[in-house]
Rosetta silent file (secondary structure, phi, psi, omega in degrees, C-alpha in Angstrom):
SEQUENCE: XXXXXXXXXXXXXXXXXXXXXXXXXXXXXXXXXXXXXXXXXXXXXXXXXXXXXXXXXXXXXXXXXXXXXXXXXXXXXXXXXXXXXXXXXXXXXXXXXXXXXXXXXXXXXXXXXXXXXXXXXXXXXXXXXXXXXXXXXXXXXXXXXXXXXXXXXXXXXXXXXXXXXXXXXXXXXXXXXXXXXXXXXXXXXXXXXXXXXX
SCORE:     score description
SCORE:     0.000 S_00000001
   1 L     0.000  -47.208 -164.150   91.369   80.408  158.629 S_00000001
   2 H   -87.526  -12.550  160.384   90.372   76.949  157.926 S_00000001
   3 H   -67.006  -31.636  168.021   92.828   76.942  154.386 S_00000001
   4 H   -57.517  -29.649 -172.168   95.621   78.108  156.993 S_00000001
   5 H   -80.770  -26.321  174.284   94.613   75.304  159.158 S_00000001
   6 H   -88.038  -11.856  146.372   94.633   72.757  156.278 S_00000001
   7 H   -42.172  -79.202 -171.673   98.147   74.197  155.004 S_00000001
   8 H   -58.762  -22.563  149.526   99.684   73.460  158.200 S_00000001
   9 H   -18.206  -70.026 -168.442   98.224   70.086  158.147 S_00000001
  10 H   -74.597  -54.060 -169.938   99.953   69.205  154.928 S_00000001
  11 H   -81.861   32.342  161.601  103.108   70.601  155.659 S_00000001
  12 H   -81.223  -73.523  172.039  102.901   68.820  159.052 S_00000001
  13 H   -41.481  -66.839  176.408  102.810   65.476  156.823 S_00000001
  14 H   -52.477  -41.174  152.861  105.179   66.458  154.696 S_00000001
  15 H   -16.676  -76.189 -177.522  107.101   67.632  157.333 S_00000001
  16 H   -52.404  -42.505 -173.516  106.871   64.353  159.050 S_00000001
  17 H  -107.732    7.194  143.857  107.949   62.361  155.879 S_00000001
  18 H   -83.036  -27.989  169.247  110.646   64.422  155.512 S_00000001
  19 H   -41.378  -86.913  164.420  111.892   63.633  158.708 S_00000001
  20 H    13.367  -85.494 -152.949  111.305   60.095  158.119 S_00000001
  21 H   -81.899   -6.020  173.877  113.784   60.100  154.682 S_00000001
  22 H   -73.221  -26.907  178.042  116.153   63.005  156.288 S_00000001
  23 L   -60.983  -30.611  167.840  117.732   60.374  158.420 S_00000001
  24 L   -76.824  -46.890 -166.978  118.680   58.745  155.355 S_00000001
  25 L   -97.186  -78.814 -174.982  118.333   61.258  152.260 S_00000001
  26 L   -67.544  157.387  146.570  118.612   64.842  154.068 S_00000001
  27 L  -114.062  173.632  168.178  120.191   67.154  156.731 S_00000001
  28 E  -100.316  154.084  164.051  118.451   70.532  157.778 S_00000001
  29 E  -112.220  -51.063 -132.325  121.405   73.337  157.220 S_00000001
  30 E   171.555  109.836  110.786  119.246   76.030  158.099 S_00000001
  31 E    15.551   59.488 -175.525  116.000   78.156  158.549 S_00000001
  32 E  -120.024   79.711  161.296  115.689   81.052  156.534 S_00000001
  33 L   108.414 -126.366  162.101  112.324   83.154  156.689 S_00000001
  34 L   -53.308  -37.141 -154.840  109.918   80.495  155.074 S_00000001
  35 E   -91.816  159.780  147.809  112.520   78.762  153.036 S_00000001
  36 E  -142.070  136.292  176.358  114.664   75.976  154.399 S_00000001
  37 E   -65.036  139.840 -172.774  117.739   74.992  153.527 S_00000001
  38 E  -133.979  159.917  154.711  118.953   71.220  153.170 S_00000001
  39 E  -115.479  137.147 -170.359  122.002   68.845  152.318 S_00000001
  40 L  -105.901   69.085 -156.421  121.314   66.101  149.947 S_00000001
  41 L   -41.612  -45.187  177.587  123.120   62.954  150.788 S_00000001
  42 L   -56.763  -43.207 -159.896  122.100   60.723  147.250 S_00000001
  43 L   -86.279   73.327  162.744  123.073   64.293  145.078 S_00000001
  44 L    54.761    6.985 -167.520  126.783   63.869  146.661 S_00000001
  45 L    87.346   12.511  134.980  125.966   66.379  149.380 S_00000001
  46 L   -31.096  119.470 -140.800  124.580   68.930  147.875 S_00000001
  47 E   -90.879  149.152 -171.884  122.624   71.707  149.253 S_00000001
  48 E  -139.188  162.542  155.365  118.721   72.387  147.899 S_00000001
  49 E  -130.042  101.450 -124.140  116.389   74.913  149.139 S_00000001
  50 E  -143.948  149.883  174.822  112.960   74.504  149.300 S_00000001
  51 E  -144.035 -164.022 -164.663  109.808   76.071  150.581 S_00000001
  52 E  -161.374  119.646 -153.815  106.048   74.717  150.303 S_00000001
  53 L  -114.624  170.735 -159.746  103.194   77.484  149.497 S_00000001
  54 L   -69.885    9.471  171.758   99.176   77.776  150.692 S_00000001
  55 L  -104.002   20.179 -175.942   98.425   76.063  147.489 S_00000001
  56 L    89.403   -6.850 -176.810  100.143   73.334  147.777 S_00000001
  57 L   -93.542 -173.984 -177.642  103.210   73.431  145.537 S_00000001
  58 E  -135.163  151.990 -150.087  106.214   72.774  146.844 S_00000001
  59 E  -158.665  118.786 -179.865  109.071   74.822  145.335 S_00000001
  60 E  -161.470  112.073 -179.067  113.228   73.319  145.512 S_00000001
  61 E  -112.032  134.327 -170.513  116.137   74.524  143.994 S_00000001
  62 E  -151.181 -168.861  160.858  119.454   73.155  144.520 S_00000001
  63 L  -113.892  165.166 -175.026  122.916   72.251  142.963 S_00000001
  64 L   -82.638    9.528  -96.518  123.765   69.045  141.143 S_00000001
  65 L   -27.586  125.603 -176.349  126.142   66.707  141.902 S_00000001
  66 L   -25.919  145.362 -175.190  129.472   67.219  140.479 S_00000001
  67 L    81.094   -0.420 -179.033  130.002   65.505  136.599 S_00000001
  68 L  -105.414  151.520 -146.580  126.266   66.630  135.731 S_00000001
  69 L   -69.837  -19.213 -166.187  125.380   68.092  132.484 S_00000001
  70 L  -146.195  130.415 -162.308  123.747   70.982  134.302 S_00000001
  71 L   -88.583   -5.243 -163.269  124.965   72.365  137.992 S_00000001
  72 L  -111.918  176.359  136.220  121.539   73.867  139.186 S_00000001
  73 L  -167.166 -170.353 -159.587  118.259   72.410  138.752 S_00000001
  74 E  -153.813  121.658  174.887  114.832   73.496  140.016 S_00000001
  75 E   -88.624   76.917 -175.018  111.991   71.411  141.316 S_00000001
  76 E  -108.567  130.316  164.196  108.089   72.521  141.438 S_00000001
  77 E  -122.835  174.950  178.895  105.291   69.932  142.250 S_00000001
  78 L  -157.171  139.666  178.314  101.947   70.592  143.593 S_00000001
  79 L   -45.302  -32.528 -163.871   99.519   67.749  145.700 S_00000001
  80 L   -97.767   12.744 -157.120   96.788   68.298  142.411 S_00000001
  81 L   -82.052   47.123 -148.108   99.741   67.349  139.815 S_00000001
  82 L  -107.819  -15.411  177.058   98.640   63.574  139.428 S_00000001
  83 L  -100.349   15.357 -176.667   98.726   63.366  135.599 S_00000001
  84 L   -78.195  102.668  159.094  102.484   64.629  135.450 S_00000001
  85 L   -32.445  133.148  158.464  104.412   61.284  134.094 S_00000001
  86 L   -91.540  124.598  158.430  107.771   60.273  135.654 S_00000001
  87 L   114.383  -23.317  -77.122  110.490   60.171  133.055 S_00000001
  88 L  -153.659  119.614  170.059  107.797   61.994  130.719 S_00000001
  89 E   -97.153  115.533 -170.726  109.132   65.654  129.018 S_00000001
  90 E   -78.541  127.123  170.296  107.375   69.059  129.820 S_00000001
  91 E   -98.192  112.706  179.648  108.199   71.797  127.600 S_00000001
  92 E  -110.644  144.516 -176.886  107.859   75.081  130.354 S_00000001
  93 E  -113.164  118.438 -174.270  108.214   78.783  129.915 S_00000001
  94 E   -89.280  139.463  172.150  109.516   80.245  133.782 S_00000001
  95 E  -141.314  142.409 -145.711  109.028   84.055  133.685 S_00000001
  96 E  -132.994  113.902 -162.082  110.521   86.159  136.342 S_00000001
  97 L    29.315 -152.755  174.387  108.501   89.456  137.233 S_00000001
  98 L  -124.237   76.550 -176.975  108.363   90.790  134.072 S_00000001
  99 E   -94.317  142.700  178.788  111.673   89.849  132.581 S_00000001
 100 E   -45.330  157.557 -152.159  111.288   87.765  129.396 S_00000001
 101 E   -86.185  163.283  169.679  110.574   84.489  129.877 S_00000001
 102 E   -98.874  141.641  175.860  112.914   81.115  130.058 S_00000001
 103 E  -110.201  125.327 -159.203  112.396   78.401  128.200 S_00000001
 104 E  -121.439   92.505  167.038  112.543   75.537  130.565 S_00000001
 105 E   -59.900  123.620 -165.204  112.662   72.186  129.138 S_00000001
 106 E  -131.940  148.563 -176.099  111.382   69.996  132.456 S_00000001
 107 E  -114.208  137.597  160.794  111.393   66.258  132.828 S_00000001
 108 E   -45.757  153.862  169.053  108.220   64.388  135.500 S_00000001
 109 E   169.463 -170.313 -160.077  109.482   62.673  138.520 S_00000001
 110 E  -121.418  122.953  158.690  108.827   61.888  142.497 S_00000001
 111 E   -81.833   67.199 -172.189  109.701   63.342  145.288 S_00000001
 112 L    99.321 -149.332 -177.275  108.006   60.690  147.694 S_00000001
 113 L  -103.033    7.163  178.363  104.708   60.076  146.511 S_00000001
 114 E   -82.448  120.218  166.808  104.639   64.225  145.231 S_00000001
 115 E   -71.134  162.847 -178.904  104.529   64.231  141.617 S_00000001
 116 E  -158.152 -176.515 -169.871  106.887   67.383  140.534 S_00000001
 117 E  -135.757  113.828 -170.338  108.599   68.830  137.581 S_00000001
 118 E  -100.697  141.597  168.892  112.524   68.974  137.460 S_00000001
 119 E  -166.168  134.527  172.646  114.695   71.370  135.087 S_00000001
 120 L  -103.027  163.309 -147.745  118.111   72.014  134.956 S_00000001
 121 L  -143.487  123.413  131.366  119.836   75.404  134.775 S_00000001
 122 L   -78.201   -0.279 -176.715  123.528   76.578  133.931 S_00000001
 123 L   -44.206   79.496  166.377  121.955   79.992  134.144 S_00000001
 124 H   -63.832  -24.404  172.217  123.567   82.720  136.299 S_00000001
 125 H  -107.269   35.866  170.806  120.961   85.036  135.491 S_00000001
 126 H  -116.781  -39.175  164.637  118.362   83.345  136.134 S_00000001
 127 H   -56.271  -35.101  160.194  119.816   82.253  139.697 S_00000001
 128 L   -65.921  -27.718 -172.902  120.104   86.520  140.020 S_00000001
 129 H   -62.140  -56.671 -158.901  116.785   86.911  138.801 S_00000001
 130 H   -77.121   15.564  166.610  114.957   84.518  141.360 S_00000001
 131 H   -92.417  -78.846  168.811  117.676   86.222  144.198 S_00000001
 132 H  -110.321   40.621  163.189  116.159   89.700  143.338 S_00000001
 133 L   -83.141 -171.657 -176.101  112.584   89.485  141.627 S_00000001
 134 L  -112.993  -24.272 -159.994  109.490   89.015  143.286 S_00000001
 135 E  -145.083  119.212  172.735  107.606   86.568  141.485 S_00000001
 136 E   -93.882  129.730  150.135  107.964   83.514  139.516 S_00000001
 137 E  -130.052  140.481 -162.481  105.316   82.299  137.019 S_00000001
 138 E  -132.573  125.300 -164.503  105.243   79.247  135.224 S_00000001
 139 E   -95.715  168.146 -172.563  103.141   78.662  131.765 S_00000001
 140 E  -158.843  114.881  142.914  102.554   74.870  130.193 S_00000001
 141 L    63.623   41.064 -176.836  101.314   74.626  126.520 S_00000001
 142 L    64.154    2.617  175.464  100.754   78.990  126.813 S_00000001
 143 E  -112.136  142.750  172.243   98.771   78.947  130.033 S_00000001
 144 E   -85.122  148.194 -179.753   99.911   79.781  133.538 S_00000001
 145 L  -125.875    0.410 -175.305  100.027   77.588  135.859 S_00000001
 146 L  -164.817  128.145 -176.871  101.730   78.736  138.387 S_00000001
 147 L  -147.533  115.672  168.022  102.693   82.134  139.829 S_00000001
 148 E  -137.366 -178.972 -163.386  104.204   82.371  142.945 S_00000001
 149 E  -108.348  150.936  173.656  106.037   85.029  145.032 S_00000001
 150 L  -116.400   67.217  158.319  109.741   84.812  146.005 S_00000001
 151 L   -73.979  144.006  175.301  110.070   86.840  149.374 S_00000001
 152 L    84.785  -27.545 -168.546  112.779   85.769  150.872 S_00000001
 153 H   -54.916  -20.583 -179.011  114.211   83.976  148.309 S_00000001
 154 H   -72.982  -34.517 -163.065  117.570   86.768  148.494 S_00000001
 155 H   -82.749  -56.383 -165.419  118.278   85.681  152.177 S_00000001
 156 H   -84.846  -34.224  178.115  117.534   81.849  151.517 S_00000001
 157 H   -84.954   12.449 -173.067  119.714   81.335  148.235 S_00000001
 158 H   -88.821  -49.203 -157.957  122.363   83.225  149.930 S_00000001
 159 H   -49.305  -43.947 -161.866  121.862   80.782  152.648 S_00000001
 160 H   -85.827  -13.294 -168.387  122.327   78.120  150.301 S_00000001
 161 H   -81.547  -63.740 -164.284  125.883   79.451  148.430 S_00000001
 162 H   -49.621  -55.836  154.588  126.736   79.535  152.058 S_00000001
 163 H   -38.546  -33.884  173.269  125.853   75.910  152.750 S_00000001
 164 H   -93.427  -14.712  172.709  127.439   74.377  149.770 S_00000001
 165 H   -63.334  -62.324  175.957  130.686   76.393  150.603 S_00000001
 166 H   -27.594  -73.412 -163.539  130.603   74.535  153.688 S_00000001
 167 H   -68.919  -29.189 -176.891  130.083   71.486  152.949 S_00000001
 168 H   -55.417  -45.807 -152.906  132.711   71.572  149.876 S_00000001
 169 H   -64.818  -50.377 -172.707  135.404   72.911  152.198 S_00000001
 170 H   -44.535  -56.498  171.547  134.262   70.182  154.416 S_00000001
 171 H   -65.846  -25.708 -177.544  134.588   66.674  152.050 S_00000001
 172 H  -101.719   22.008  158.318  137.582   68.355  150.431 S_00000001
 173 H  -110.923   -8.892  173.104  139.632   68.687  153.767 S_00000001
 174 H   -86.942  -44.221  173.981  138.145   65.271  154.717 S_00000001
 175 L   -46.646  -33.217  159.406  139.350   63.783  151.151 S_00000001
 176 L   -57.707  -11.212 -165.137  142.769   64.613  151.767 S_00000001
 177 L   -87.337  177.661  170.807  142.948   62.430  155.270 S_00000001
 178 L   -86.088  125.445  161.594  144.513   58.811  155.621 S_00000001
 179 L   -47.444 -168.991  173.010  141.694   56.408  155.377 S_00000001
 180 L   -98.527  -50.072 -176.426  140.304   54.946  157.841 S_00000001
 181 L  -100.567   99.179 -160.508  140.026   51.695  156.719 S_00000001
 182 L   -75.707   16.658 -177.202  143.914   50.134  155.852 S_00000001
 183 L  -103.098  -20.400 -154.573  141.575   47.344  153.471 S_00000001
 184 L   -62.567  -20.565 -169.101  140.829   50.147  151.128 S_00000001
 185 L   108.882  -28.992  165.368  143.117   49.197  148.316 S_00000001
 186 L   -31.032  101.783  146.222  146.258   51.560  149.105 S_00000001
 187 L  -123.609 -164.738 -167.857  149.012   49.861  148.370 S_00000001
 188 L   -81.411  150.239 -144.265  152.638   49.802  149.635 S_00000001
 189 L   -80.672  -20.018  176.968  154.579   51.835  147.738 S_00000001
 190 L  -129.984  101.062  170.073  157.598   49.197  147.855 S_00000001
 191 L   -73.283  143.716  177.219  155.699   45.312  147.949 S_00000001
 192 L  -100.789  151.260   77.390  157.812   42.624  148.960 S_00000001
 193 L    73.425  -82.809  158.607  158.675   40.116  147.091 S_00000001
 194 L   -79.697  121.871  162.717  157.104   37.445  149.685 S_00000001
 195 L   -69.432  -81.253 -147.660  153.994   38.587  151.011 S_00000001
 196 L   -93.814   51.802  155.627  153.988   36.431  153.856 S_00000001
 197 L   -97.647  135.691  148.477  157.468   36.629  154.757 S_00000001
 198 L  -112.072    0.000    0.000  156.923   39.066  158.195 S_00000001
């Protein structure tokens, strides 16, 4: 009872200091079971999905912002992480139930003040895998280090296809508009001659 009570705790804080940076970084999309879905203003609008387990890791998978070398990527940190470097490269093996393993080259970085471990994925079967396995575990230097379960995870990455659908249709029927702003650089398709004859 009292690790549930210190769970809810953290992800009260975290919660809180997501709030914070969603007026600025984030939107909520969406709810799903455990999981929640997000839009990621800095990745171009891109939708992530993320959920945050009794041990502390935090677990976020998303797409990439268009022009990047890799369209997925996948995020795990945990509150006891403190010696992960940012910028610093982790060689990780992700293993999914027990389908052979991935070899997941992962680079350190911050979410906040949460160190985590980022790796990107062109992978479609690895995006089916963690839609229907049960379990992720993740080894460093031949030891596990992580094993956690993905309930839910079919419902919430659907949630997220759906969300990025959205949002695409949305900026690319907004891209198509008349600016807003007539300063923007448009110019007239026949310039006169004088500008400031009117």
């Amino acid at each position: 009872m009292r690790l549930r009570f210190l769970v809810t705790c953290l992800a009260a804080m975290i919660t809180s200091a997501q709030v914070r940076a969603a007026e600025v970084e984030t939107v909520l999309w969406k709810n799903v079971g455990n999981w929640s879905v997000y839009v990621d203003r800095p990745l171009e609008f891109q939708c992530f999905v993320t959920t945050l387990y009794e041990d502390y890791t935090i677990f976020r998978f998303g797409f990439l912002q268009p022009g990047s070398s890799t369209a997925l990527y996948l995020a795990i940190g945990n509150l006891n992480w403190t010696s992960i470097e940012e910028g610093k490269d982790y060689d990780l093996i992700l293993q999914i139930d027990n389908e052979a393993g991935w070899r997941s080259p992962a680079k350190g970085m911050r979410f906040g003040t949460l160190t985590a471990l980022a790796i990107g994925t062109n992978e479609p079967g690895f995006v089916e895998q963690l839609m229907r396995k049960h379990s992720l575990r993740v080894f460093f230097n031949g030891r596990q280090v992580l094993n956690l379960s993905l309930r839910g995870s079919n419902a919430a990455l659907r949630e997220l296809g759906t969300c990025q659908n959205a949002v695409d249709a949305y900026l690319g029927a907004n891209r198509n508009s008349q600016p807003k702003d007539p300063f923007t650089g448009v110019a007239d398709p026949a310039p006169k001659k004088d500008p400031f004859d009117l």
